[in-house]
C-alpha positions in Angstrom: -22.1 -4.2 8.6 -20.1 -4.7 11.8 -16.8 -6.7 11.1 -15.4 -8.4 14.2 -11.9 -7.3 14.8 -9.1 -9.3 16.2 -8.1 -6.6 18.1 -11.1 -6.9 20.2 -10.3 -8.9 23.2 -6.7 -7.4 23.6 -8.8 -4.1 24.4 -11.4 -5.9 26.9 -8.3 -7.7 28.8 -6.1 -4.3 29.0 -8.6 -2.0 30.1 -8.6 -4.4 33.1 -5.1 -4.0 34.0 -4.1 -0.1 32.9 -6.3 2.8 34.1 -6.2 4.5 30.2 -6.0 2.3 27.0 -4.7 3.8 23.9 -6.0 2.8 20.5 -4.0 4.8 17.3 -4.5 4.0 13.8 -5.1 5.6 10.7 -8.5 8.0 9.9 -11.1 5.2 9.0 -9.6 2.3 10.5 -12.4 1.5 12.3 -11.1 2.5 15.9 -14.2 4.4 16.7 -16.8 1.7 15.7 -14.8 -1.1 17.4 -14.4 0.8 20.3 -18.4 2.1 20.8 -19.5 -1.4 19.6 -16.9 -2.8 22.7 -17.5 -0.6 25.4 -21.5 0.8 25.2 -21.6 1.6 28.7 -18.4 4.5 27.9 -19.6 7.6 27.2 -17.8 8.8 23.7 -16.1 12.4 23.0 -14.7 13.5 20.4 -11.8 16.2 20.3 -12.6 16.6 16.9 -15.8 18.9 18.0 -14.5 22.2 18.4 -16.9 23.3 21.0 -15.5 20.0 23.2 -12.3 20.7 22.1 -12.7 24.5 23.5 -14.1 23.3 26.9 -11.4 20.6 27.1 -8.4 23.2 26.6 -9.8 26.1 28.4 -11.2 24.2 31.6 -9.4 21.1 31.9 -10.7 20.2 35.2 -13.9 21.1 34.6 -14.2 19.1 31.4 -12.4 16.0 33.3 -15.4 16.6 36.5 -17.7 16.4 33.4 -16.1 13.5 31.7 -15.2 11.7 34.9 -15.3 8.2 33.9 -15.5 5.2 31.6 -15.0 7.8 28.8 -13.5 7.0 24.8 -11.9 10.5 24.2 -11.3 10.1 20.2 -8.5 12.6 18.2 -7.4 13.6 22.3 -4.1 14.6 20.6 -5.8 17.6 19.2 -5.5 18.9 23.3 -2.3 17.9 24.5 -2.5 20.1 27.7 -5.2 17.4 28.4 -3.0 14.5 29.3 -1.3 15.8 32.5 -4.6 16.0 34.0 -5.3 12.8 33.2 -2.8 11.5 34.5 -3.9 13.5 37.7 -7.1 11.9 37.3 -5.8 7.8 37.3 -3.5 8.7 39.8 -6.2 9.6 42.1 -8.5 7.4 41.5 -6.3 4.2 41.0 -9.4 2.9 38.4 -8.6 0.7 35.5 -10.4 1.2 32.2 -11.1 4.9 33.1 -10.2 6.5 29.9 -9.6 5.0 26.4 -8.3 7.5 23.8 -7.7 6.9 20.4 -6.4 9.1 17.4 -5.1 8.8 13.9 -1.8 10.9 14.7 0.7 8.5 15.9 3.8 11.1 16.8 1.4 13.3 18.5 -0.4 10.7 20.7 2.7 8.9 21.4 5.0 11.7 22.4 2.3 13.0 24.9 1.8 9.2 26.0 5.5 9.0 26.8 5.7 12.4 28.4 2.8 12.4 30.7 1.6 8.6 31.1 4.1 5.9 30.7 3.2 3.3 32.5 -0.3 4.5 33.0 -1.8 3.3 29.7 -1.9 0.1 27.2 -0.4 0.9 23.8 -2.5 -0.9 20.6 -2.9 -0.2 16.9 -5.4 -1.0 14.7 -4.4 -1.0 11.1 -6.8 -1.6 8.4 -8.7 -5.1 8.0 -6.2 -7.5 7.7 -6.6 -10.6 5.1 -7.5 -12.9 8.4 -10.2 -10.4 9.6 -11.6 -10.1 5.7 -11.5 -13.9 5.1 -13.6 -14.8 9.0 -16.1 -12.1 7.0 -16.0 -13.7 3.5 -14.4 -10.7 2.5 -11.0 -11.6 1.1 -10.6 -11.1 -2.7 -10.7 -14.4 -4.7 -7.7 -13.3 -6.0 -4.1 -11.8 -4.8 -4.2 -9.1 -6.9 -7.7 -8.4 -6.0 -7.0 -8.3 -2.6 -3.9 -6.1 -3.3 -5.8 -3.8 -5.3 -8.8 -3.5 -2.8 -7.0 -2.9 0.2 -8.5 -3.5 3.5 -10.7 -0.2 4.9 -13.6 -0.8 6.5 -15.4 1.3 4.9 -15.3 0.0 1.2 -17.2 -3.2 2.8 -19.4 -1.4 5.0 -20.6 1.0 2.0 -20.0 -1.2 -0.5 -17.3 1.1 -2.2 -15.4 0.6 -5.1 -11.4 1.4 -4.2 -11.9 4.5 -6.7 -14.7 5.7 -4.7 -13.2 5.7 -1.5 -9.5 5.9 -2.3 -9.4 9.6 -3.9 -11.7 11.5 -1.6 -9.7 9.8 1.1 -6.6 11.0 -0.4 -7.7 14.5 -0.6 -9.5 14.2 3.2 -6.0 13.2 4.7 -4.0 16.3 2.5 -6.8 18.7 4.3 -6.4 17.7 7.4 -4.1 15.7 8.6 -0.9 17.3 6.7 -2.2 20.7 7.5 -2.0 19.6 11.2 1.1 18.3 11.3 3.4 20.6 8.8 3.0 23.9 7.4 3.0 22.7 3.3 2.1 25.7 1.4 1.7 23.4 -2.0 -0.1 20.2 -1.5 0.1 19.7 -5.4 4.1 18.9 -4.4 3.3 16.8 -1.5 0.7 14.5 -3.2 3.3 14.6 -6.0 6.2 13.1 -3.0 3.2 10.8 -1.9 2.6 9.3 -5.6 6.4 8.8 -5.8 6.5 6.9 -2.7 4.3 4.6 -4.1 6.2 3.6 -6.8 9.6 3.1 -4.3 7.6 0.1 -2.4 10.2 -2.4 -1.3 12.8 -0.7 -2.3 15.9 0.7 0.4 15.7 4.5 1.0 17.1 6.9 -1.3 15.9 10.4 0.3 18.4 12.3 -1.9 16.6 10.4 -5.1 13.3 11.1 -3.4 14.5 14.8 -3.3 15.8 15.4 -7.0 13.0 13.3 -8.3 10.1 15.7 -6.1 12.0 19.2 -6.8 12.3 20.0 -2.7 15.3 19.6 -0.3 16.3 16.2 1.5 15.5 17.9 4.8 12.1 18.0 3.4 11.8 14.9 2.0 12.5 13.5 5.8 10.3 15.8 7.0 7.4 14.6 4.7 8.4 11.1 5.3 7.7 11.2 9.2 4.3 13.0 8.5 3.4 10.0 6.2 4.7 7.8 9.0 2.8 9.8 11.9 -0.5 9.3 9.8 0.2 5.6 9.2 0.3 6.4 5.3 3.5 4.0 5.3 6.1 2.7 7.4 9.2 1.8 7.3 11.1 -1.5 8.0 14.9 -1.3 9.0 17.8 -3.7 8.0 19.0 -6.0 9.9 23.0 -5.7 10.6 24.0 -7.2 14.2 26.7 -9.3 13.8 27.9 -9.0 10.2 31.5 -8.8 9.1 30.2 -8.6 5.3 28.5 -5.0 4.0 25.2 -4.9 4.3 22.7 -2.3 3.2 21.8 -0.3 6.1 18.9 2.3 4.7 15.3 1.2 5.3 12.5 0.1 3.1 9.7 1.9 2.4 5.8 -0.5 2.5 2.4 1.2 2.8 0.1 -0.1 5.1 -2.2 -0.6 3.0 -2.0 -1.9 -0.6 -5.4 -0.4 -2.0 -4.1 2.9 -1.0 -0.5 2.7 -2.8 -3.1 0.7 -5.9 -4.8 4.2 -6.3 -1.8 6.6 -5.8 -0.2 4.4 -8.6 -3.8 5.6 -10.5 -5.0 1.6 -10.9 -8.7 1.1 -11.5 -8.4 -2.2 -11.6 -7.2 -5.4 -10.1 -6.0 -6.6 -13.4 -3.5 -3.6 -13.7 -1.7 -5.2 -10.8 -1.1 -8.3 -12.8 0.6 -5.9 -15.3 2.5 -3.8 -13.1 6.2 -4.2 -13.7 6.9 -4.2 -10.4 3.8 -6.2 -9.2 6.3 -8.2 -7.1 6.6 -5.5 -4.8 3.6 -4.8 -4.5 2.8 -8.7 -2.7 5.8 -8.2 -0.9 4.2 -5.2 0.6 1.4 -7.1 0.8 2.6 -10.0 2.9 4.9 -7.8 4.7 1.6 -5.6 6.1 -0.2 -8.4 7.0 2.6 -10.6 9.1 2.7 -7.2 10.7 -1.2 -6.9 11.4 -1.4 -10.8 12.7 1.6 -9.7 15.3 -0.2 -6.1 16.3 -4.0 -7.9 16.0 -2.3 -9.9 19.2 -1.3 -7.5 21.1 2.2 -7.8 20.4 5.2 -5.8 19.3 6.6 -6.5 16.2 10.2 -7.0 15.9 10.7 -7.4 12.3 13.5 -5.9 9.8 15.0 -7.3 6.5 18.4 -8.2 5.5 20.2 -7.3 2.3 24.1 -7.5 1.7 25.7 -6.0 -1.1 25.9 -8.9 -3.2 21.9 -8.5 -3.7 21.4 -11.7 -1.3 18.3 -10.9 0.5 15.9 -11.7 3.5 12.3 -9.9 2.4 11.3 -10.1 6.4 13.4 -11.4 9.7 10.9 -12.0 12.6 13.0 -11.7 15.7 12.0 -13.9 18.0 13.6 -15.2 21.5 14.8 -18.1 20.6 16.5 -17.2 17.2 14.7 -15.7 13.9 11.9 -16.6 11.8 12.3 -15.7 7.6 10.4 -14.9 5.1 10.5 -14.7 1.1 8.2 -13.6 -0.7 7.6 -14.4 -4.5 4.0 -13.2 -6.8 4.6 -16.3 -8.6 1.8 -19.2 -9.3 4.8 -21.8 -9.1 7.6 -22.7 -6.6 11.2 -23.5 -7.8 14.2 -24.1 -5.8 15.9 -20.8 -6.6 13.1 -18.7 -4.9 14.5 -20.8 -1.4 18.5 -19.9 -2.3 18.0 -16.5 -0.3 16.7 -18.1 2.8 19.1 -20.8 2.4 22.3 -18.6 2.1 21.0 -16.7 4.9 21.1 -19.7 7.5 24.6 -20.5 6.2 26.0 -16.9 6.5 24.0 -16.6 10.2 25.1 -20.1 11.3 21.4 -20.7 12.6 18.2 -22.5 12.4 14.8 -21.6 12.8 11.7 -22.0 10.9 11.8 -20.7 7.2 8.6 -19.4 5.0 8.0 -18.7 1.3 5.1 -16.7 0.2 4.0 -17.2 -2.7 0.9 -16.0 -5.1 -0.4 -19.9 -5.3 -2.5 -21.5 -3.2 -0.8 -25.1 -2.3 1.7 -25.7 0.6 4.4 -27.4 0.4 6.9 -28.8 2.8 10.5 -28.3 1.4 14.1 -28.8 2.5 14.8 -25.2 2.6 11.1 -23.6 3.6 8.1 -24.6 4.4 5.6 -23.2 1.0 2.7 -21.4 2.1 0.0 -20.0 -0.4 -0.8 -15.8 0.1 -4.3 -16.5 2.1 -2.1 -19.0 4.1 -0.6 -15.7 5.5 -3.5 -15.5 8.0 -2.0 -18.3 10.1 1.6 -17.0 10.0 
């Protein structure tokens, strides 16, 4: 089953205007089927091979006079001696949409990128299905803890998977791999154990020294681990927002998962219903609406410029969309009902700022509402945000 991706036509319209398009993303986030569904007449390589990989690190140029053209070169940060001759290449040849590459290891792609071809190539993530991508297919849960607990890869659709089918094997795929690649971790037992206990820190600031104690390894280490699980777009992590306050604010990040179904199974749930019982469920939607505000913005093209706010009072902003022409905020509340105290944050926050702008509550219903402090916008409401 091929599910249309937003993403789709941001690829078409930039590989008109750059010479190489880059497309990063997590392992099974359907980069390589969007992109060979999008562009049939591009020959496809992947760096994963290790015979291509050979030819491509040995004999650059001959593998370039090979692959001269209109090629997808997927997991190309496996042979970063490659990308100065690419950039060689598009130089040359002044050709738009010669080269599209795509791999799963953000840092690695990104730092050759920026070494070798800035300003040669278009920059786009796909993340997995987001709830507006699953709900055009008739995919979305009819539920919010459903659709928390299922998460949104690709493949669980296409194979018809169960999120303990797929999740676990997953797991263990990306430890192999991916973490092997990236860091010398002589016990992955520890690691998945760091992993597990990430999980249960969603939403919260970042405590790297609690991390540490809590996981048995250094703080060095933990922020070592932490940028691997960033690189491989396991989690990410959204920064406070502090210009302009006299009053203290907290100032470490918080930790989200890009995908719920993912943090469901590191927490061990087998089912949707355990996310109705988990005590901190409510961090678990905020996650949830959190990744998908941030999949609507990348699914256009665009770069998010979102944080949170926190003083130490406990008065909180869950999201702050910065846009030109002031901010946009966000609460977000796994309840069924909406009372005026869930809009006191958002509220306090325009006070303390001085500003206006347009105000959101998320909630786990399904009815909007137009209030005096927010406008009240159900969770499958979040595909129009």
């Amino acid at each position: 089953m091929l599910i249309p991706r937003l993403l789709a036509n941001k690829v078409l319209d930039l590989a008109t205007k750059f010479p190489i398009v880059s497309l990063t993303g997590p392992r099974q986030s359907g980069k390589t089927t969007l992109l060979r569904s999008l562009l049939p007449d591009y020959q496809y390589v992947s760096l994963e091979n290790p015979v291509t990989r050979q030819f491509a690190t040995e004999d650059p140029n001959g593998f370039l006079a090979t692959y001269a053209e209109r090629v997808i070169f997927d997991e190309v940060q496996r042979v970063p001696s490659l990308f100065s001759y690419l950039q060689t290449k598009v130089d040359d040849s002044r050709q738009m949409g010669q080269y599209v590459l795509s791999g799963s290891q953000n840092f690695l792609l990104l730092q050759a990128i920026s070494q070798t071809l800035a300003g040669r190539v278009a920059v786009l993530r796909l993340l997995p299905l987001s709830y507006a991508e699953r709900q055009q297919a008739n995919l979305l849960g009819p539920s919010v803890a459903e659709s928390i607990f299922q998460g949104g890869y690709p493949a669980l659709y296409d194979r018809q998977l169960t999120p303990d089918e797929f999740f676990p094997s997953y797991i263990e795929t990306y430890l192999q791999r991916d973490v092997r690649d990236l860091a010398s971790i002589r016990n992955l037992g520890t690691f998945t154990t760091f992993v597990q206990l990430c999980a249960g820190r969603i939403g919260q600031p970042l405590n790297t020294s609690s991390l540490a104690s809590d996981c048995g390894v250094s703080v060095p280490t933990v922020r070592s681990w932490l940028s691997i699980l960033e690189s491989s777009y396991f989690i990410f992590l959204l920064q406070p927002y502090y210009q302009n306050f006299n009053k203290r604010v907290i100032k470490s990040p918080k930790l989200y998962f890009y995908d719920t179904g993912l943090a469901c199974s590191l927490l061990t749930m087998t089912t949707a219903q355990q996310v109705e019982s988990y005590y901190q469920r409510g961090s678990l939607f905020e996650n949830a609406m959190v990744a998908e505000l941030l999949k609507n913005r990348l699914n256009a093209g665009q770069t998010p410029h979102v944080y949170f706010w926190q003083d130490s009072n406990h008065n909180e902003v869950d999201l702050i969309d910065e846009q030109p022409g002031g901010f946009i905020t966000y609460e977000m509340k796994y309840s069924q009902t909406v009372s005026s105290d869930h809009l006191k944050n958002l509220i306090h926050f325009r006070k303390l700022t001085n500003t206006t702008g347009v105000d959101y509550l998320l909630y786990a219903g399904s009815e909007g509402q137009k209030r005096t402090g927010a406008t009240v916008v159900g969770w499958q409401g979040v595909t129009g945000l």
